[in-house]
N, C-alpha and C positions, 0 to 999 in steps of 0.2 A: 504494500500500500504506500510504500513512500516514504516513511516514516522513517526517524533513526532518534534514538538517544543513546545517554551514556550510563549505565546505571552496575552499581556493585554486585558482582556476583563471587557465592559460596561454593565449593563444589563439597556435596554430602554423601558421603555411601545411604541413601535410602531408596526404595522402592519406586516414589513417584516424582517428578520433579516439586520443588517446593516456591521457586521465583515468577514461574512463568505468567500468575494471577497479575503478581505487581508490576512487571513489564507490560503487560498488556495496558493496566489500566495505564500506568504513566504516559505510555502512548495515545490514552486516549479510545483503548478500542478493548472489545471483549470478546470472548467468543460464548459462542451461540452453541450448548451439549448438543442440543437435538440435530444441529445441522453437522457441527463441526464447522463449523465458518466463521470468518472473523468479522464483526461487526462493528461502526463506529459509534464510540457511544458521543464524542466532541470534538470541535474542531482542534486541530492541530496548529500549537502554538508553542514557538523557540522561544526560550526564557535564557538570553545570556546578560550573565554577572559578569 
């Protein structure tokens, strides 16, 4: 979709991923279980400090 950010990642021995919810939302977009699809939830805005 276009989108990029920069964001902290852990790497964890566990079974399911654990970051992928808060990437998503940071970018603004979600996904949709029943489709699998990724959907926008806002527009897309650069925040530079």
């Amino acid at each position: 979709m276009g989108r990029e950010i920069a964001t902290l990642v852990a790497v964890l021995n566990v079974p399911k991923p654990l970051l992928r919810v808060k990437t998503f939302e940071a970018l603004g977009l979600k996904l949709d279980p029943t489709t699998n699809r990724l959907e926008i939830l806002r527009p897309y805005i650069i925040l530079l400090v």
